[in-house]
C-alpha positions in Angstrom: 0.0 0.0 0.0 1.4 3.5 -1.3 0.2 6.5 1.0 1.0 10.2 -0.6 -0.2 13.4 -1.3 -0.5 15.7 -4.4 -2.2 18.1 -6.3 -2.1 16.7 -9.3 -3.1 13.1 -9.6 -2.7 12.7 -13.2 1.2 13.5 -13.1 2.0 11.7 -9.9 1.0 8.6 -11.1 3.1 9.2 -14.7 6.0 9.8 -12.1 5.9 7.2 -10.1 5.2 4.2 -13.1 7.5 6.3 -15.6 10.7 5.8 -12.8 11.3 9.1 -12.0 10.5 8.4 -8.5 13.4 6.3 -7.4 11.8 5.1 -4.0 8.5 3.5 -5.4 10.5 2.1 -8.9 10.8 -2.0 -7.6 7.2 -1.6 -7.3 5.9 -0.2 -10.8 3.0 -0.2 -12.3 0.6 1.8 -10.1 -3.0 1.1 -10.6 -5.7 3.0 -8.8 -8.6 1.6 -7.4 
């Protein structure tokens, strides 16, 4: 389970399943539900 905060959805979730974000990258790709 991934906890965060942003105000813009959209390009959070392009960060974190594109790599950028090197903490979350072992666990790519993010779905929401």
């Amino acid at each position: 389970m991934y906890v965060g905060l942003t105000s813009n959805l959209d390009e959070r979730i392009h960060r974190h399943n594109s790599g950028y974000e090197k903490t979350t990258k072992p666990y790519t790709p993010f779905d929401l539900y």
